[in-house]
C-alpha positions in Angstrom: -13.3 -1.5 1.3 -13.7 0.2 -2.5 -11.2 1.9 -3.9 -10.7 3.7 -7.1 -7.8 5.4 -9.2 -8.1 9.1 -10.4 -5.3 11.8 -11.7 -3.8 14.1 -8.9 -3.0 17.2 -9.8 0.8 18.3 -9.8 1.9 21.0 -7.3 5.1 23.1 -7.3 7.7 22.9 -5.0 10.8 25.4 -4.9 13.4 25.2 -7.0 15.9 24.7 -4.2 14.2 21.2 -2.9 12.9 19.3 -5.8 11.0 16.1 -4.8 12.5 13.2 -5.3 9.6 11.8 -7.5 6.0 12.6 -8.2 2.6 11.3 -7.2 0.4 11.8 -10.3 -2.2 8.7 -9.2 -3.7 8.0 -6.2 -6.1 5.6 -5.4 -9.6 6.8 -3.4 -10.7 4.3 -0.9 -13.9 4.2 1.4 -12.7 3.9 4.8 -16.2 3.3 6.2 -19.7 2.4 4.8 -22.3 4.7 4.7 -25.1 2.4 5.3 -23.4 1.4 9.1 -23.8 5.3 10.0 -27.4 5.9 9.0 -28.5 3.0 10.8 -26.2 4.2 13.6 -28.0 7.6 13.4 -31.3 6.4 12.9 -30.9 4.2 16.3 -29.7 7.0 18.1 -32.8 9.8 17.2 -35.3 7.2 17.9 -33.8 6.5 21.0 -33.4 10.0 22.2 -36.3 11.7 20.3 -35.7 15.6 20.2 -33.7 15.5 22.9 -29.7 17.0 23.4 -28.9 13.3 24.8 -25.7 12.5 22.9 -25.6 15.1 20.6 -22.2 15.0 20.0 -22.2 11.5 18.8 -25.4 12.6 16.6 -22.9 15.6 14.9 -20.1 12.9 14.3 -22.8 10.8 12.3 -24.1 13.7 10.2 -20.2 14.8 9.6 -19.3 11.4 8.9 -22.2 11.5 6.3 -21.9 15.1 5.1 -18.4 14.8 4.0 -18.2 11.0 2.6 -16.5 7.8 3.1 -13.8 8.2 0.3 -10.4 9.2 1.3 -6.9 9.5 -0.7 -4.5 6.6 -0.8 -1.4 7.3 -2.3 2.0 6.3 -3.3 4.7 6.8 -5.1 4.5 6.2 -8.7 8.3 4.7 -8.9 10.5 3.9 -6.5 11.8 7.1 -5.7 15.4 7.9 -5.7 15.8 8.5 -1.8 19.5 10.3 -1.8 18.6 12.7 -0.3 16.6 11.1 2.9 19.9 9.1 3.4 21.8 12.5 2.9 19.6 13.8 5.8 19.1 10.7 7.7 22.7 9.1 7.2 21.7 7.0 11.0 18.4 5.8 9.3 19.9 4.2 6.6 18.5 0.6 7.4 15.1 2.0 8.2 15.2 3.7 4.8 16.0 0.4 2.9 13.2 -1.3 4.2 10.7 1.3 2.8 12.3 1.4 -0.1 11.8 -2.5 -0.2 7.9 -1.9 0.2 7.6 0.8 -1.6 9.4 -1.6 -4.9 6.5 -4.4 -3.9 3.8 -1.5 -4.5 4.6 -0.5 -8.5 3.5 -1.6 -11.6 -0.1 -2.6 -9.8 -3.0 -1.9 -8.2 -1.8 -2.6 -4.5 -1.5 -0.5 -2.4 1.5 0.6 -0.1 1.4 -1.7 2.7 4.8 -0.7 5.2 5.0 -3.6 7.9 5.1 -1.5 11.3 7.8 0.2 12.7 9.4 0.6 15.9 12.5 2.8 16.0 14.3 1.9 19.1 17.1 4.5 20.1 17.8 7.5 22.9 15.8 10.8 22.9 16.5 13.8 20.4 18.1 11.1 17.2 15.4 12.4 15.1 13.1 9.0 15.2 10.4 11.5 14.6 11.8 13.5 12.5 12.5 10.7 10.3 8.7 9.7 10.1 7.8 13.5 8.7 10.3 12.6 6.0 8.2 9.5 5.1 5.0 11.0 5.1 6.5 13.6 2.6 8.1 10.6 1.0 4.3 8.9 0.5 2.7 12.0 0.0 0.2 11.2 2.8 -0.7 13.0 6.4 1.3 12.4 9.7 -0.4 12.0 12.6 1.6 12.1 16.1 0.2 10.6 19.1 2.9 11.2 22.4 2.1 8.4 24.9 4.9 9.8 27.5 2.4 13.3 27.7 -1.1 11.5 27.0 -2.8 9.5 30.4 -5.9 9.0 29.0 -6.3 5.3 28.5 -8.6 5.8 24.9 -6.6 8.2 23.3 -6.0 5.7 20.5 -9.5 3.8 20.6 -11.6 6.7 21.5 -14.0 6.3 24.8 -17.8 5.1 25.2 -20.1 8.0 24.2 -22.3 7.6 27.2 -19.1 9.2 29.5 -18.7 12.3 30.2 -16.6 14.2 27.7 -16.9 11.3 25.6 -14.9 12.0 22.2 -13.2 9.7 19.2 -9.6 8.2 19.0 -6.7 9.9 16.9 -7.3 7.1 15.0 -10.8 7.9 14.1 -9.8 11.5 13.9 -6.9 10.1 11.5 -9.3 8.8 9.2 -12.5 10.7 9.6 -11.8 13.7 9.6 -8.2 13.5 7.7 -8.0 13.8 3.5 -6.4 10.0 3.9 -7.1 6.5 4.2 -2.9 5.6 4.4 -2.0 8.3 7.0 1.8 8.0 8.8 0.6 7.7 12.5 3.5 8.1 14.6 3.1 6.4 18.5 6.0 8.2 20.3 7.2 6.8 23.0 5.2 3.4 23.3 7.1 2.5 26.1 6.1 5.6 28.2 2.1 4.5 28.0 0.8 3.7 31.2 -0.2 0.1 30.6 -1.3 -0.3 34.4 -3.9 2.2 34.1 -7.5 0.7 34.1 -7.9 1.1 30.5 -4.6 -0.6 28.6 -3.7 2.5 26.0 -2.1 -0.1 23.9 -5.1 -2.4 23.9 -6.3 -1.0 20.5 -2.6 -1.8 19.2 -3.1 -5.8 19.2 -6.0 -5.6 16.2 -4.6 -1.8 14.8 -1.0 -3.6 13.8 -2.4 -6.9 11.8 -3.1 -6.6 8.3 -6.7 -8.0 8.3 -8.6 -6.8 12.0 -7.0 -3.6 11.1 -9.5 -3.4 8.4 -13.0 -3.5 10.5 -11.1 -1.1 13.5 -14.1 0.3 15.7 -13.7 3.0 17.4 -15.7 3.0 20.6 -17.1 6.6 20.7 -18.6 6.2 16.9 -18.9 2.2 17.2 -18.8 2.1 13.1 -16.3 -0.3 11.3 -13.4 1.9 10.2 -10.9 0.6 7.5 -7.4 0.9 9.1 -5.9 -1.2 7.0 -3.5 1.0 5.3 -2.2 2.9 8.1 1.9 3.5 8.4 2.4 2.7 11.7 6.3 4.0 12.9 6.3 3.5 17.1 9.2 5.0 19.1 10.4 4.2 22.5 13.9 4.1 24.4 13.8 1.2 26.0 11.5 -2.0 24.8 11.6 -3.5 28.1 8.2 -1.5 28.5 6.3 -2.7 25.4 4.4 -6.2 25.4 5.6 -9.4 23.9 2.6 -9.5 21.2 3.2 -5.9 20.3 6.7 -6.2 19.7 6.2 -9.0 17.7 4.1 -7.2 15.7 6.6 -4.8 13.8 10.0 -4.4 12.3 12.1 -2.9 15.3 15.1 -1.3 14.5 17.5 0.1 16.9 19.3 3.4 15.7 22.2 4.3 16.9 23.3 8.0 17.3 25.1 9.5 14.7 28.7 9.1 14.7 30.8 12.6 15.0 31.2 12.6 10.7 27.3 11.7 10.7 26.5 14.4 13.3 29.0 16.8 11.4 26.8 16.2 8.2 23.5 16.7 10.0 24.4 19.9 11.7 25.2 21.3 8.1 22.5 19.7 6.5 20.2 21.7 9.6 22.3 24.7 9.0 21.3 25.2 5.1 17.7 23.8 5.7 17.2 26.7 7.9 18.6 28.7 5.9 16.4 27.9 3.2 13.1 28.0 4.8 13.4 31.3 5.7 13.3 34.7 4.2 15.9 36.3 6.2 18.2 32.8 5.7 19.8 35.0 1.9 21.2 37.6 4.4 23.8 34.4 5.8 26.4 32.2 4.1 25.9 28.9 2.6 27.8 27.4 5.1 29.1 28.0 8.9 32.4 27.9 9.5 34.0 24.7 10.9 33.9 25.8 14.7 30.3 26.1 14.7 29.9 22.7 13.4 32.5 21.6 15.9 30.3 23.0 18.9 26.9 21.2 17.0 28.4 17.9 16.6 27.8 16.7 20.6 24.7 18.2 20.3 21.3 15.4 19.5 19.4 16.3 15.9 17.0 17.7 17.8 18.8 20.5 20.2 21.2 21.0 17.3 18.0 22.9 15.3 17.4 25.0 18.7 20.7 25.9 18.8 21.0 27.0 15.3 18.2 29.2 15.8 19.3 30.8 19.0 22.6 30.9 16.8 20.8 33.1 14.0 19.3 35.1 15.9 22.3 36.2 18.1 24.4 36.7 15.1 21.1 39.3 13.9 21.5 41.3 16.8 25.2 41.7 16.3 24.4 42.8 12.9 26.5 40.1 11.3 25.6 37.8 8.2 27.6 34.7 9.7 28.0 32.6 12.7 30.1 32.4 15.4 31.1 29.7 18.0 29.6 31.9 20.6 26.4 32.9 19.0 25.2 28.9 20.0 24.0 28.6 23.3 26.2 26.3 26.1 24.4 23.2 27.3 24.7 23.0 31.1 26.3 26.4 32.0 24.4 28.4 34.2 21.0 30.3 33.3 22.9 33.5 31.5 22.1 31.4 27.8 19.7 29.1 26.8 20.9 25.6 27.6 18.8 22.7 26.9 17.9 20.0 29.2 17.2 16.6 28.5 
């Protein structure tokens, strides 16, 4: 569909995290045409008069309308010197060079960035998602996360026929509708959790959503209008691929990541530690860094349950009245309900 350049403004960012470039063009692209709405519209008022019949179908139409087809598609204007995500993400560092790749084939023209699919094979807690919030930062675009071990709902990607009951568009739709972008990061966690036995596959939409070229005439079944889905960033996530079909797989880059080693897991922990300490206010009161047996206790510990226990961490260290950590202060995994342990 049309797209068009235009200057985006700059925006600050503290001092203490400067980007590591800057997105001073965008593209704007139509991610629908008008023209297949109104006669969408038109159909359904002559069909149901003055009636309530569908009426939430009618208020997606006069949405879709109200606010416009044209949505930002960005990316970076250079390929961005990305020390820092491997600083962060020192277990992603092969996932990292292939968007650096892409995002090299995007400069210096009018393309724009197309990122082959992802999946990002690996046990739970490794920071797989995690690592997509860092590449929708990275793009400067919107991420959009879609859990397929919590969701049972076979149209939660594809959206279900308006004439059901509770009848109501896809988080892809939603992505693109109702988002400020036509190159969102939509994250599918846990692929291999969807519940392709069901009566509606959940991965059905997936087969057209992950090629290049149907991608760009998606139809959502609630809104049945051609939606240009083209330049979605796909990034999957499952455990095992064992669960995930054949022609799916073969639609994407999979890359298994491994769990941080114990130097990697070190780094992370203290990377967490003054990230934390940063985001927040009361994060001046402690040091810049923890001392070495608090990053021993973290370093067993998965990305994910190493934030939780940082914060449990900070917080017991406030009530003491303290402006540093302890060992004690983080919570023990497994022992007994008298702390917070964590569960996986």
């Amino acid at each position: 569909m049309e797209s068009r350049s235009l200057v985006v403004a700059q925006t600050s960012r503290s001092s203490e995290c400067p980007p590591p470039f800057r997105l001073p063009i965008a593209q704007v692209r139509s991610v629908f045409d008008p023209s297949d709405v109104e006669r969408r519209l038109g159909k359904l008022q002559a069909a149901a008069g003055d009636g309530r019949e569908h009426e939430s179908l009618r208020g997606t139409y006069e949405r879709m309308l109200e606010r416009g087809p044209e949505r930002f598609q960005v990316k970076p204007s250079g390929v961005p010197g990305m020390a820092s995500l491997y600083d962060a993400l020192p277990n992603f560092t092969e996932v990292l060079d292939d968007v650096r790749r892409h995002v090299a084939l995007s400069q210096d023209s009018r393309d724009g960035l197309e990122v082959t699919p992802m999946l990002l094979l690996g046990p739970p807690g490794i920071g797989k998602t995690h690592f997509a919030k860092h590449l929708a930062d990275l793009i400067g675009t919107g991420m959009n996360l879609v859990p397929m071990g919590s969701m049972t709902a076979g149209w939660l990607l594809s959206g279900s026929a308006s004439q059901w009951k509770g009848a109501r568009p896809g988080k892809v739709f939603e992505a693109l509708v109702e988002g400020a972008y036509a190159n969102p990061v939509i994250v599918v966690d846990e692929i291999d959790k969807a519940n392709c036995d069901a009566q509606y596959d959940p991965l059905g939409a997936l087969y057209g959503l992950l090629e290049h070229d149907t991608a760009g005439a998606f139809v959502d079944e609630f809104a049945e209008v051609p939606i240009d889905a083209s330049q979605v960033v796909w990034i999957t996530t499952a455990n095992d691929p064992r669960g995930i079909p054949d022609p799916i797989l073969n639609r994407m880059n999979v890359f298994e990541v491994q769990p941080p080693s114990p130097a990697q897991a070190r780094h992370i922990a203290l990377r967490l530690y003054q990230s934390i300490r940063a985001e927040h206010d009361w994060g001046s009161r402690f040091g810049e860094t923890p001392h070495d047996d608090v990053l021993d206790r973290l370093v067993p510990l998965a990305p994910r349950e190493m934030r939780r226990a940082l914060m449990v961490a900070f917080g017991n260290a406030r009530l003491d009245a303290r402006a540093e950590l302890r060992a004690d202060d983080l919570p023990r995994a497994g022992h007994g309900r008298s702390r917070i342990g964590f569960m996986q």
